[in-house]
Structures are given as C-alpha cells and as structure tokens.
N, C-alpha and C positions, 0 to 999 in steps of 0.2 A: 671866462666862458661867454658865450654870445649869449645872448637874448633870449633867441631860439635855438634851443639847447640840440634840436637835431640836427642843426646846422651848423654845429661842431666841426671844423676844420683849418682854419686859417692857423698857419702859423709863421715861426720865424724864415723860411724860405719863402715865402709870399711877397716881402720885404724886395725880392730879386726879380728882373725881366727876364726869368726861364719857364714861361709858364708855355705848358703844350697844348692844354684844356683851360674851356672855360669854365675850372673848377679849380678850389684850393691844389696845390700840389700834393699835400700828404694824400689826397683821394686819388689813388690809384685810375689810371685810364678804364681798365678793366674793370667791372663789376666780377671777376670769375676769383674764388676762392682760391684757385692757388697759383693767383696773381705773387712775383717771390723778385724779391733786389737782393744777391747775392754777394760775397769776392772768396775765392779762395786761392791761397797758395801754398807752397812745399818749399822745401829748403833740407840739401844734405851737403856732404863733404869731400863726394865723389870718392869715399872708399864702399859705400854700400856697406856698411855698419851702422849707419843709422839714417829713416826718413822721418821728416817733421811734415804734416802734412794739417791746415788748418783752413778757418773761415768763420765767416760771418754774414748771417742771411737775416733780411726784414719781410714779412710776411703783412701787410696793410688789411687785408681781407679777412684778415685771424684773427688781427690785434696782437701780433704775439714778434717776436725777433728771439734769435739766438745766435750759439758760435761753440765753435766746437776744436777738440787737436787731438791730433793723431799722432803718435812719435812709436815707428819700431823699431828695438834692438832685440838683432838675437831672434829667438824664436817667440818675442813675448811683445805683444800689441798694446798698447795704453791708450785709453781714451780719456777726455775731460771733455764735459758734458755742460753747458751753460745756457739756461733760459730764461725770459721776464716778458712786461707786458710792453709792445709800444705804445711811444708815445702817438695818440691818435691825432695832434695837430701837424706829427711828422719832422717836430724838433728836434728827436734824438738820431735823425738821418745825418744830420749837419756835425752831429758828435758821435759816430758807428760805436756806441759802448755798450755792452753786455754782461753785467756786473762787474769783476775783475778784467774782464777783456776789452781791449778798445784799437781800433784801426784810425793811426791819425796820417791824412794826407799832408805833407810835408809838401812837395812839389806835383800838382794834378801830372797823372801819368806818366809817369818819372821817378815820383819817392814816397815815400810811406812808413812809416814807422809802427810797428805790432810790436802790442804791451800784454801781455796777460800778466797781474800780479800773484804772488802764490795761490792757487788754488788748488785743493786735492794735493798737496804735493809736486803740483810742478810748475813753472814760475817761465816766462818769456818777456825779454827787449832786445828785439830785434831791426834792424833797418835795411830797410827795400830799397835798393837803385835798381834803374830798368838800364840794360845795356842797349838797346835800342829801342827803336819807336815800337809802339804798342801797335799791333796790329787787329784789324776789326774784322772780324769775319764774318764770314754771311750769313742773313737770318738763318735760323735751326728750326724747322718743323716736324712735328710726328704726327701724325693721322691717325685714327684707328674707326673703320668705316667713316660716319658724318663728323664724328667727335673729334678735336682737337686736342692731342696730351700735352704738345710740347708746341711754342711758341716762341723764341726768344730771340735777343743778340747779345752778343759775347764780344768780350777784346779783351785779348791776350798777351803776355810779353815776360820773356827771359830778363836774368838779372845777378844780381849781386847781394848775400847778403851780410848783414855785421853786427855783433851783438853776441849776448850770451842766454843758452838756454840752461834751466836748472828743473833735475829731477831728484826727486826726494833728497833738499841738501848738498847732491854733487852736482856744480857747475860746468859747463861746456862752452869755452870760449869761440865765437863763430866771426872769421875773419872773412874778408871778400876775395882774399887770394885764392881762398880753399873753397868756400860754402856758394855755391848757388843755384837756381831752382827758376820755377816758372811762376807764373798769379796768371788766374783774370777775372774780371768780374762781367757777370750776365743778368739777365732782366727779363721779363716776362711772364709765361706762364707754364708749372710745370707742375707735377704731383707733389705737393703738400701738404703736412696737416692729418687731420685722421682720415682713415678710409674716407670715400663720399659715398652714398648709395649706388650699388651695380649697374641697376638698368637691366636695361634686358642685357643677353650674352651679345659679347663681342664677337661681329660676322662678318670675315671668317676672325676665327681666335689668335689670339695674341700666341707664334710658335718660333718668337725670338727673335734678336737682334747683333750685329755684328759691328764692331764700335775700335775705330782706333783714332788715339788722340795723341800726338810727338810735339810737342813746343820745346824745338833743341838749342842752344846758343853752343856758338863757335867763337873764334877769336874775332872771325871777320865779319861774320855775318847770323842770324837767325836763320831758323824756317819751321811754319806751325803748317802742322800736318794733321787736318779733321776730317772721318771717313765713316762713313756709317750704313750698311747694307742692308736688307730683310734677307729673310733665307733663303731668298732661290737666287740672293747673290746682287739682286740691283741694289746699286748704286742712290740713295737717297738723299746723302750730303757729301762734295766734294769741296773740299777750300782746302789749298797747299800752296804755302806764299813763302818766298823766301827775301828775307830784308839786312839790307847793308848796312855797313857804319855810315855809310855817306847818305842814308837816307831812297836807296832805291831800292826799288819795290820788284820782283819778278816772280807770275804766277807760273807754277811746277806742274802743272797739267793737269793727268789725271791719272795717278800713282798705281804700277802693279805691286801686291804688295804678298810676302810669303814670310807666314808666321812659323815658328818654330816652338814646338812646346814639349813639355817635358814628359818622359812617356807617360798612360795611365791616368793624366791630369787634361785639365782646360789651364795651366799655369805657361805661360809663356817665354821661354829664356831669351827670345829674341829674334830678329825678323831684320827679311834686308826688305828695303823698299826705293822702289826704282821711279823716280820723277823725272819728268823733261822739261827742262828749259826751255825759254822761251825761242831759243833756235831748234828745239825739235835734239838736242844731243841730253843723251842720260847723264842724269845725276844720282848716282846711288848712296843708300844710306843703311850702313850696316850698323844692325844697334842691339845691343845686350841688355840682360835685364842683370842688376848688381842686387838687389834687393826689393820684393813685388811688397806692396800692401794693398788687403782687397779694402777696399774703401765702403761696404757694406761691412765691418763688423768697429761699429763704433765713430763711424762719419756719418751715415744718414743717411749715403744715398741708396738707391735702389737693391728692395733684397734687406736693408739692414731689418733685424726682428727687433733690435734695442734702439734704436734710436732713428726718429724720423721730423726732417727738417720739418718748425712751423708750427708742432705739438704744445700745443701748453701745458703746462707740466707745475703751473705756480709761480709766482713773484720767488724772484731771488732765485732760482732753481740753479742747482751743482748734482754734478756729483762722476765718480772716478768708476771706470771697469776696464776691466783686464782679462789678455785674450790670451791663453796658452795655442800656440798654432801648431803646437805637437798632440793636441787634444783630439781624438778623429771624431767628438761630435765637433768641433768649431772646423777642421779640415775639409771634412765632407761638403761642408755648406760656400768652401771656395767660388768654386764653379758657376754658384747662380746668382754670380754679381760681376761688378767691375775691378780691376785690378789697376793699382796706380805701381810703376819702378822706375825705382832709380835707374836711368837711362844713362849709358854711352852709346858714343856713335862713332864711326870713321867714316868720311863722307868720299867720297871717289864720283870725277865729272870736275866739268869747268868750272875755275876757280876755287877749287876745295880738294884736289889731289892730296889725299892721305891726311884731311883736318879732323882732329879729336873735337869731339864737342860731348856737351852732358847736359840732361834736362829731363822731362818728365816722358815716358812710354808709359802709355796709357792703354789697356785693350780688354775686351770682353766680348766675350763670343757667347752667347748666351739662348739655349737653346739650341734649334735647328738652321742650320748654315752650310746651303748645300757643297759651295768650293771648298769648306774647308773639313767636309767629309764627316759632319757630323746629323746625323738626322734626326736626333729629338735631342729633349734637354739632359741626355744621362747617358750620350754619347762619348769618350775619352777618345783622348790622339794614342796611335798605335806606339 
C-alpha cells in the first residue's frame, strides 16, 4: 500500500507502456459511476435446442466485478449468478476471474479460453477461436435531454467453439464442427449498479427504443449488423460491415430492415434485411429465429428485476434461478426487454448466392416504434 493511503492505485499493469492518463490505469478515465469494462459471448449447436449465453463485466467506480450464464433448454432458462469485490489497483483485470469463473486470453483477439468450474450445478471449459478478424464498430451513444446514458466502443467477432458444458452431472460435448457463436467486448459508460438518484423527469420521457444486433459468420465471410432507432423511426446508430477470410473489409450501407413476429407478441421469428454493397447492388439476408432468450430474465441487462450488472451483492457471491417461460407472470414480462436467438441466415447478393450462415439475432422493440406499428409500450404485432 502507498504511503498515502488515498492514493491507492498503482498496480501490476503500470509495469506496461499502455497508459492513456496521467493516472494509474486501474483508475478508470471517467469519474461517472457507471464507468463498466465488459466481454460477452454465446455459443449453440445450430439445432436451436440449446443457447449458452455469458460474460464478464469490471465496474472500477463500484469497486465491484461480476459474470454471469445463461443456458436455455426447452422451455426452461437457467441462470448462475457470480459477484465479488475488485481489485482496486486493477490486478485482477490482467486475470478476468470471478470466483469460479475466469476468461483467459490465449491469443489477443483470436482466442480465448472460458472456465467456469462447478457452480450451482453447472460447470463450463470451453475454447474460443475467432473465424475472422474482429471487427470494431462505432462509438455507441444514447442521450437523454443534456444527460449522457450510453457512451462506449465495442468489437465484435464470430467463431468457433470447443470444449464441454456440464449441467447438473450430464455433460455436453461442444465440437467446432457443430458449435458456434458470437463475443464482443465493450467499454465505457452505461447504467450500472443500483438505481442513481432521478433528477428531475426526463424532457421529453423516455417512450422507447428500437435495437437490432446480427454478428452472422458464413463459411466465407462475416457481417455485424448494429441498428438502433427512437420511435418516430430515426436512425441513431448504423454500423454494417461485412468481413472476408482474406482480410477485406466492405461497408453494407444503410439496411432496410422487415421484422417478422409472432402474432400477439413483441417475439420475433425472423426478418429479411436488405444491405448494399459497396457497388450500390443488394445483399439480402434472410434470417430465422431457432431459439429467442430475453436476456433481462437473469443476464442483467435492461428490464432484468433479478439481476443487475455491477451490484454488490457481497464477497464470494453465487447463486442459481430458474425461469419457467411457460409461467405467464415470467411471459408477460418478455416484451419489455431485449431478446437474444439463435440465428440462421441464407444470404442472397454478390458473393453469397444461397450461403447459410448462423450467429446471434439480436432485437428489441421496446416501447413506442412508429414503423413498426406499435404506439406505446403494450402494443402487440397483429
């Protein structure tokens, strides 16, 4: 410990010429509480009988980190739940571990290795190859009047993965012929932690959001698809890139996109979306949903009532819930979150005549959205 005990910070990353401040590194750039270093990724087996969906996020402004898995079979959701304190010289950044859980970089942006040893009953060693280069997309902002919610950058990449997952006992062998999925890890600042104080009311109020997220891999190529509207339908984030085995890069425009959802619900079966090529000729991508998980009922993110990234919750913190989605109090509450599925595609346009691909479809309509016909938050598609 230093000398001057509130000038607490130096640690084993200091050691390195990465600094961006003239300040320790574990001291976050940001003074804003929910300043958040993230990674998440998914992995299935392209039958849509079962999604893995996990992560690992540092909170500096909290003092807190956690990590967290999602796996659904069936009509039946599982969560495991992991919290502790960080380290505040920012040691434990260099080792991503959260009790049982740990993210080790084998190859920077390339490979990776997820451990979770038994906890709750269910147990993960798995390994990450990226089938092509990671792609970085563009800063992500949210505004709400003067306030700031959302801040960040992100980078994304399809892949491969290999290893076995084990629930209660029975194992699940995960080859890279059959299993693969998306990751990416983000930075910045976004809502964490417990509520913060109100403020005065937000002018005009917060009357929802329109969010689609496709990170597809093909045999020959990638393409990550990030879109995000307010409800009278503008266009807020556009980044659609599609990336080669050989390494080249081509942006896809600015995508019409037509959702398809299931009658009486906000759940989505699936949606063709039409990008252009850098010659101006369509590239369409028809894509299905094989299996949805809302990612508020035991991931954290927005909407979740159990579990919210960044909370302290105690040293050593576990623990297992489980989501019957045949339940219509857990059903009802679909709608006012985001939905991750197990995604196919068939891609039609140059270069990709009639290519399967598979990866994450991501979307959430949330609230009021005037294109897609819905005017408040308790709207349904016809």
């Amino acid at each position: 410990m230093s000398l001057h005990g509130e000038y607490v910070g130096l640690g084993p990353l200091d050691e390195y010429p990465i600094h961006q401040l003239p300040r320790p590194v574990a001291w976050a750039g940001s003074s804003d509480r929910n300043f958040y270093d993230r990674c998440y990724l998914n992995a299935h087996d392209r039958t849509g009988d079962l999604f893995l969906i996990t992560g690992l996020g540092f909170y500096p402004n909290l003092g807190t980190k956690d990590a967290f898995v999602l796996l659904r079979r069936g009509d039946e959701q599982t969560a495991v739940h992991l919290g502790d304190a960080a380290d505040p010289r920012g040691g434990d950044r260099m080792e991503q571990r959260v009790g049982n859980y740990r993210v080790e970089v084998i190859e920077p942006l390339r490979k990776l290795r997820l451990v979770l040893e038994e906890t709750e009953g269910i147990a993960l060693d798995l390994t990450w190859e990226g089938s092509f280069d990671v792609v970085q997309e563009l800063p992500h902002v949210m505004r709400q009047g003067s306030g700031t919610i959302l801040d960040a950058q992100r980078f994304a990449q399809v892949g491969t993965w290999e290893g076995t997952i084990a629930v209660d006992g029975s194992e699940i062998a995960v080859t890279p012929d059959r299993w693969v999925g998306s990751r990416d890890r983000s930075w910045g600042i976004r809502p964490v932690g417990e509520a913060a104080p109100a403020g005065k009311p937000a002018d005009p109020a917060f009357e929802g959001m329109w969010w689609l997220y496709v990170p597809m891999r093909f045999d020959d190529f990638c393409v990550v698809i990030i879109i995000q509207e307010t409800p009278d339908g503008f266009r807020t984030l556009n980044d659609c890139t599609r990336v080669w085995k050989d390494g080249r890069v081509e942006q896809l425009g600015w995508p019409r996109v037509e959702i398809r959802y299931t009658p009486g619900t906000r759940v989505p079966t699936g949606a063709t979306i039409t990008c252009q090529t850098p010659e101006g000729k369509d590239l369409v991508l028809e894509v299905t949903s094989k299996l949805p998980v809302p990612i508020h009922f035991g991931g954290g993110y927005g909407g979740d009532s159990d579990w919210t990234h960044g909370v302290w919750k105690g040293a050593g913190f576990t623990e297992r819930l489980t989501y019957d989605l045949n339940d219509p109090a857990v059903a009802g509450r679909v709608m006012f979150g985001v939905i991750d599925h197990v995604g196919h595609a068939v891609a039609h346009g140059p270069g990709a005549d009639g290519a399967e691909g598979w990866g994450l479809f991501e979307h959430g309509a949330l609230g009021r959205h005037d294109p897609s016909g819905f005017t408040d938050w308790f709207d349904l598609a016809p």
